[in-house]
N, C-alpha and C positions, 0 to 999 in steps of 0.2 A: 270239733277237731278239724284246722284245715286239711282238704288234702292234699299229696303232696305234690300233685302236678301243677298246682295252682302256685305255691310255693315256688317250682322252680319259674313259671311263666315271672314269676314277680322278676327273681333274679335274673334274671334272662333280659325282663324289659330295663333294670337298671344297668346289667352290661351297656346295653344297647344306649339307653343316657348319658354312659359315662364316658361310651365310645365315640357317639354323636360330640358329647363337649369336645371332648379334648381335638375331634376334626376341626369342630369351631376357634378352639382358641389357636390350633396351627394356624390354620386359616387367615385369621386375626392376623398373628404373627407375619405369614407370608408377605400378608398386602401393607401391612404396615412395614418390614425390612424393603418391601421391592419400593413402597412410595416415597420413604423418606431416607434411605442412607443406598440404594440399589446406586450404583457407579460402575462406569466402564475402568478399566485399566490404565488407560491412556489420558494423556494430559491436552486442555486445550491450547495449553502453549507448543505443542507439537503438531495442529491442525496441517492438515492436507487437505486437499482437496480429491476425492474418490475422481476417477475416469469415469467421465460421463458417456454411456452408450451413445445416447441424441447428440453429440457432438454438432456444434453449431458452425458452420463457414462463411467466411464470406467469401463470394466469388467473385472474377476478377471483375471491373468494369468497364478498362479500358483495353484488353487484351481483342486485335482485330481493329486497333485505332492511334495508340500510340506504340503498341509494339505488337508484332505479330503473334494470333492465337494459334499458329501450328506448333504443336511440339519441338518438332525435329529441327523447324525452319528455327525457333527460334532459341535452344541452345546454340543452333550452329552459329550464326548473328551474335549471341554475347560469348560465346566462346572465341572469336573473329576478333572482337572488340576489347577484350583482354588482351588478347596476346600483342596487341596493340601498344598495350599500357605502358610498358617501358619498365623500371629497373624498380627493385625491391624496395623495401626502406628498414634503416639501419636498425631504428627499433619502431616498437609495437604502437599503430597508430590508435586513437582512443576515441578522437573525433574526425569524422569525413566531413566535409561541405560539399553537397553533390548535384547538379539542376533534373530538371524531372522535366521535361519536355519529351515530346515524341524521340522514339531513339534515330531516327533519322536527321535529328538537329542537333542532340545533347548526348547521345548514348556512348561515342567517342571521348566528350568528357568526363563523363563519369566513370567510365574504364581506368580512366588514370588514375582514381583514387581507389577505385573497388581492384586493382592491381596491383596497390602495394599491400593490402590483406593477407594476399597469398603465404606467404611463411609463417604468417601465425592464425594457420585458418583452423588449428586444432585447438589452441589456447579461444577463441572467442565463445562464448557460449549466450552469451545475451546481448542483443540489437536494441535500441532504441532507435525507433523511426520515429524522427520529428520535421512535420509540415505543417504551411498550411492549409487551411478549408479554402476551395474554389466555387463551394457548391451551396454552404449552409455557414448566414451569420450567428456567430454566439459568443459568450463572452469565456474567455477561459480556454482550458483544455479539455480533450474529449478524448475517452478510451474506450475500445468497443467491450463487448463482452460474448464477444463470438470468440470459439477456442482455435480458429485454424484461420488464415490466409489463404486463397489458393492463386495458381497460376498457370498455365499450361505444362510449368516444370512439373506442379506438385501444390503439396498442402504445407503452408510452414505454421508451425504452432507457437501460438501468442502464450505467453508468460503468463497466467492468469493468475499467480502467487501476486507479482510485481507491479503488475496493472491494477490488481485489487490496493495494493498499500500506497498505489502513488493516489488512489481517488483521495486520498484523508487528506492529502495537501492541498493549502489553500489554490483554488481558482480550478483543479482538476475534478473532474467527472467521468460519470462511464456515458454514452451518448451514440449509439448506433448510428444515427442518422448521420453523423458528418464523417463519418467510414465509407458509407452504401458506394457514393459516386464517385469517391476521393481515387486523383490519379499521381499525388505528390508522396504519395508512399508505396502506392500499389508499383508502380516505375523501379523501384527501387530492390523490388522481391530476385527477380529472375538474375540479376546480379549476384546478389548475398545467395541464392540456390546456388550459383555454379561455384562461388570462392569460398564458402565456407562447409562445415561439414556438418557435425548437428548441431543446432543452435535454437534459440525461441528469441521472438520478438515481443516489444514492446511499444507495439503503437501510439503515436499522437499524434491525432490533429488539433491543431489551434485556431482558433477563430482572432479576436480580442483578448492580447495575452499580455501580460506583462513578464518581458525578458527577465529580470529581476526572482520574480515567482519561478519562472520555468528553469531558471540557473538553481532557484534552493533546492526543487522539490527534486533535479536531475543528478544533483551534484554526489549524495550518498550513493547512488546506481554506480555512476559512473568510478568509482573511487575504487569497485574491486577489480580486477587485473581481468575478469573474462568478459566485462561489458564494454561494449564500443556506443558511442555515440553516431546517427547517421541525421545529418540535417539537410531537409532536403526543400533546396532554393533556386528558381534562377534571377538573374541578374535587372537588368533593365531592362525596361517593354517599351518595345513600337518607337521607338526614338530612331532618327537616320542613324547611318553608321557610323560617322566618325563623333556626331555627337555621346552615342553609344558608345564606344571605347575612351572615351575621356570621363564619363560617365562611373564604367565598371571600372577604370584604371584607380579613379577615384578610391569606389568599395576595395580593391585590393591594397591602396596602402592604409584603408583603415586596419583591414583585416590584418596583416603583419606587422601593425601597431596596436595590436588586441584592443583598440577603440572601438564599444560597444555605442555606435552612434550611426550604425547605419538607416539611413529614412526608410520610410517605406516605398518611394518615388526611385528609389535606390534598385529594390528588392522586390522580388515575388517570396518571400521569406525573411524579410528583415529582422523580425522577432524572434526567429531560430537562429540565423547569424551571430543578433547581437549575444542569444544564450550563449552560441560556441565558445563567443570570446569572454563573455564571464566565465564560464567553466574553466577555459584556456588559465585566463587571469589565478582564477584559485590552486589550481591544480602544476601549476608553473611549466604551461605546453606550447610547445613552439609551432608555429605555425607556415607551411610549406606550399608555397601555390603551384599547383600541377599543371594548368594550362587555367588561360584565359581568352575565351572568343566569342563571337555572336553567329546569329542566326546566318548572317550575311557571308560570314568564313565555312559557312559549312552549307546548309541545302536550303538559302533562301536569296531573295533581292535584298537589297542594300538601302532600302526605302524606308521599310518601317521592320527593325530588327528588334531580338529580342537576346540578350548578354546570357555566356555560360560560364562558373567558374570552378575549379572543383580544388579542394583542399585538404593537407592530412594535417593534423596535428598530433603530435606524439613527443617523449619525453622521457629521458635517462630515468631509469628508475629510481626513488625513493626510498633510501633503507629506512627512514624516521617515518614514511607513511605507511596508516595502517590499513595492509591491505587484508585483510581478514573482518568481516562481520562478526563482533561481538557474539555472545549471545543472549544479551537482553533483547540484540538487534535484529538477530534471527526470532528471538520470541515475540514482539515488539509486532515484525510483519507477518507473522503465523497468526496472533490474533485481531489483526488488521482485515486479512481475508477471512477469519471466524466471523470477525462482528459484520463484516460485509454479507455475510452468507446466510446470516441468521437473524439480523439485527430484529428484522420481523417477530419473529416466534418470543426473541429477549422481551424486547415490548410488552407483545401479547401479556406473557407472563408476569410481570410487573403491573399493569396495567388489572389485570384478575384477581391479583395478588392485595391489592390496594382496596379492589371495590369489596373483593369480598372480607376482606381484615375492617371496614367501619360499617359496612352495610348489614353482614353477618357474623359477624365474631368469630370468623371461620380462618383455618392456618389455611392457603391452598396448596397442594403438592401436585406436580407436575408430576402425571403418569406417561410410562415410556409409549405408547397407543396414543397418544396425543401429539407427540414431539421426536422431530428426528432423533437418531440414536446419538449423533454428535453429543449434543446437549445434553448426554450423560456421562460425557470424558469428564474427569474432574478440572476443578477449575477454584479460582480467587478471585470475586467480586467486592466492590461495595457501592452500594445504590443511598445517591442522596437525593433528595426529596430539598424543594424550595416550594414556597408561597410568596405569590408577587413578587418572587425574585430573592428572598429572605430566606436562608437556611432552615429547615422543618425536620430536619433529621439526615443522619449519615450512619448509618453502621456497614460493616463489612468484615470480609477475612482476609487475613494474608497471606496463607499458606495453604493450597490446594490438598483438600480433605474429602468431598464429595463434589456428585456430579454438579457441574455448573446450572443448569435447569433448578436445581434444589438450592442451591446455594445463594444463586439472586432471589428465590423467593422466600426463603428464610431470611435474608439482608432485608428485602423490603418490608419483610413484614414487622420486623425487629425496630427497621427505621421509622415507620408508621406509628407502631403501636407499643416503644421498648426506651426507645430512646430516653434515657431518663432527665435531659434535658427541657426534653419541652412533653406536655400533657398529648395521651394519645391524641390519634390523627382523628376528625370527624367526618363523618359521609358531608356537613353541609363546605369541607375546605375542597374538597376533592376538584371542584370545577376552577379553581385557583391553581393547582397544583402542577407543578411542573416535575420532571427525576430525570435523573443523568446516572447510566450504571457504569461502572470502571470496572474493564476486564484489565488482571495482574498480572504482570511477569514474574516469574522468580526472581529472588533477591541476589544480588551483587555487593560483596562487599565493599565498603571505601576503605583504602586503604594510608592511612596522611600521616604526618609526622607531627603536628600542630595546630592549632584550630585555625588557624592562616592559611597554610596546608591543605585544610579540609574546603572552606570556602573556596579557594581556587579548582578545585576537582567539582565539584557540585555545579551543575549546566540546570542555569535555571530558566521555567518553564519545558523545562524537559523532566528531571529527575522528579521519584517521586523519593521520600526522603527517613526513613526510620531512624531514630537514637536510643538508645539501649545505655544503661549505668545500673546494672545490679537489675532490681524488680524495675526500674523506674522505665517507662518506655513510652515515645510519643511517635504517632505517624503522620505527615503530612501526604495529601498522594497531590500529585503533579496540578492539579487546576488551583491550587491554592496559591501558585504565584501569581496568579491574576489577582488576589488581592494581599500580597506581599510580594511585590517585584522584586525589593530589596534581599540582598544575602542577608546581613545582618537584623534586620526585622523578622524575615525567613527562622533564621536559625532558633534568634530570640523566643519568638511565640512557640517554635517545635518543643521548648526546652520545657517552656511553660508546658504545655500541657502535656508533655513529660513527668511534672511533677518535680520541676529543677528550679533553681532561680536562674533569671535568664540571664545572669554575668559567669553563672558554673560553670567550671571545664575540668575535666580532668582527660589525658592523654589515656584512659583507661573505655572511656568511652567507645560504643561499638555503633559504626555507622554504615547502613546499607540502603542503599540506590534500589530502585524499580522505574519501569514506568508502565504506561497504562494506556489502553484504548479505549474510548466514549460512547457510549452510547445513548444517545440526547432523544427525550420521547419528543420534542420538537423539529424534531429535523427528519429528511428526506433519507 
């Protein structure tokens, strides 16, 4: 006969097993909810950027050389040089033309235009400073990635939303170096400190640019009612003086015949000029020249002068233009500064996600201990995969469900090894393999009367494109018009792989717009 202590030890050790399991299978449970569905609240089509403690500045370079580094001395100086300015303007100027010479040759000109500001020094909220480089050849545009400006006045804070979504434009980049010595922007601060109120900038220097380029990528900035454009040029170098005023007299009636043809023999900024007047041109802005002199009319010899000119351009307002950002458009540049912030860790992730899906047959899941918290706002991806250049898979989602971190690695792993078009991926394709991940905006409806209608509202290589008829549904996302330029080839093939024949229509059809930000594992 057992006894009965031995009896209870029994029951006692199997509590104790069954207590241990069920730790085990929470357990289980925990790390499997936190690895593969754990999400933040937030969307990453809502990214910000957190306040950086380490906040990065640049200081001035040429403060103590082309304008004075004493505080006092040197509001009292552009305050002097305002009040100078002369008389208001009727409405809201949008572009300046301004020279950047020491303030002892040019600072009187540019008063004239940083003086008609003043009554709508509340309405500005965003600067663009565009010059060029004196210091550093490159080709393109160059944005810093320091968060402040300083000057003897103060620190003015750079736009780093804005400056992040102009890099995705052709020919722009982020590029400290042609910032460090630059004195065609830094000129320009202690002005904009006294006539405006709070504001951020958006620096550019330019090296080798094309006007053309620097008119597309400027032209959506400039189109909302609180950014100004400031261009900052001066005129003709080192020519005697009356050759010089026949010279710039020259540049000013191109300028007030918005002919974007100024040389560069012309110009210490011809390439910002010629933007003005492309902008001018689209935006329908009239052009007002506020003074024109050289070096020789103000603090130098008459030998070898150098031209200053300054200009406002401004324009009855627009009730047909839209002065409001969308909000694909605000979603559009929130994930423009994501993918900039992160594109790293994206990578990373895809890149783990790939070796380990052929090499070990393993799903990976991004744990939060590895990866900023970002990366767990949710999010809509889809990761396509090429070989030599040939489509190898594409899956994705469309409608943000979990965190972004999990979601492109569920996409790629899907698109690797799911795809039921082509045979899983192999560890020996991988050194071939190229992927591009598409972060989503939410959907916008299209709204048309006709499929006429519809074509004409659809902005191709922009949009990306959903069609909807009962179950039937196709998506094309935005890189697909690179190989169908065509609307109607476009439409055609959507309808196909819709599940339509591609002459169907019916006005019951439901059609919604996206677009998308790239993230290329080939690229910088």
């Amino acid at each position: 006969m057992k006894d009965k202590s031995d009896i209870d030890y029994k029951k006692l050790t199997n509590y104790i097993l069954i207590a241990l399991a069920a730790i085990a299978v929470l357990w289980l449970n925990y790390c499997s909810l936190d690895a593969h569905i754990s999400s933040n609240s937030q969307l990453i089509t809502d990214y910000r950027p957190k306040e950086d403690e380490l906040a990065q500045y640049r200081n001035p370079a040429v403060a103590g050389i082309f304008y004075s580094e004493d505080k006092t001395r040197l509001d009292s100086e552009v305050a002097h040089y305002l009040s100078k300015a002369g008389s208001l303007s009727e409405y809201q100027p949008r572009i300046l033309i301004v020279p950047h010479a020491g303030y002892i040759y040019s600072a009187a000109t540019a008063a004239k235009a940083y003086g008609r500001l003043a009554k709508y020094a509340g309405k500005i909220k965003n600067v663009i400073l565009l010059g060029p480089s004196h210091h550093v050849a490159f080709k393109g545009a160059a944005l810093p990635k320091t968060d402040y400006f300083v000057t003897p006045l103060g620190a003015v804070q750079v736009n780093k939303e804005l400056s992040a979504a102009l890099t995705s434009q052709p020919g722009f980049k982020f590029f400290d170096l042609a910032h460090k010595n630059e004195h065609s922007l830094e000129v320009q601060l202690p002005f904009l400190q006294k006539v405006l109120k709070k504001f951020k900038i958006i620096p550019v220097v330019y090296g080798d640019a094309s006007p053309q380029e620097l008119s597309v990528a400027l032209e959506p900035l400039l189109r909302q009612p609180d950014t100004l454009l400031v261009v900052s040029a001066d005129l003709s170098h080192y020519e005697d003086y009356e050759t010089a005023k026949e010279l710039d007299t020259k540049t000013a009636e191109m300028v007030a015949g918005k002919q974007p043809e100024i040389e560069n023999h012309m110009s210490c900024g011809a390439a910002g000029i010629n933007t003005a007047l492309l902008l001018a041109g689209k935006q329908s802005l009239r052009p007002e020249m506020l003074e024109l002199v050289n070096s020789g009319d103000t603090a130098g010899d008459k030998e070898r002068v150098v031209g200053y000119g300054a200009w406002s351009f401004s324009g009855e307002a627009n009730p047909h233009q839209d002065t409001q950002r969308s909000a694909l458009e605000r979603e559009t540049e929130n994930l423009r500064l994501f993918a900039e912030t992160y594109k790293g860790e994206i990578r990373q992730i895809v890149s783990r996600t790939l070796r380990e899906a052929v090499a070990e047959h393993k799903h990976f899941s991004p744990a939060r201990k590895d990866y900023p918290d970002d990366l767990f706002n949710k999010g809509a991806s889809f990761v396509t995969l090429k070989k030599n250049g040939d489509l190898r898979g594409c899956i994705g989602t469309i409608m943000p469900h979990i965190a972004i971190a999990h979601d492109i690695a569920d996409n790629a792993y899907r698109a690797a090894m799911e795809d039921n078009r082509f045979e899983p991926l192999s560890e020996a394709e991988l050194p071939s393999l190229s992927y591009s991940v598409s972060l989503l905006t939410g959907l916008e409806p299209i709204h048309y009367h006709n499929e006429a209608d519809l074509m004409n509202r659809i902005q191709p290589g922009v949009d990306g494109v959903i069609i909807r008829d009962g179950d039937r549904q196709g998506l094309f996302l935005p890189s697909v018009w690179a190989e169908l330029p065509d609307k109607a080839d476009f439409m055609k093939n959507l309808k196909i792989k819709a599940g339509m024949n591609p002459s169907f229509w019916s006005d019951n059809i439901k059609v919604y717009r996206f677009r998308t930000v790239e993230i290329m594992s080939d690229e910088n």
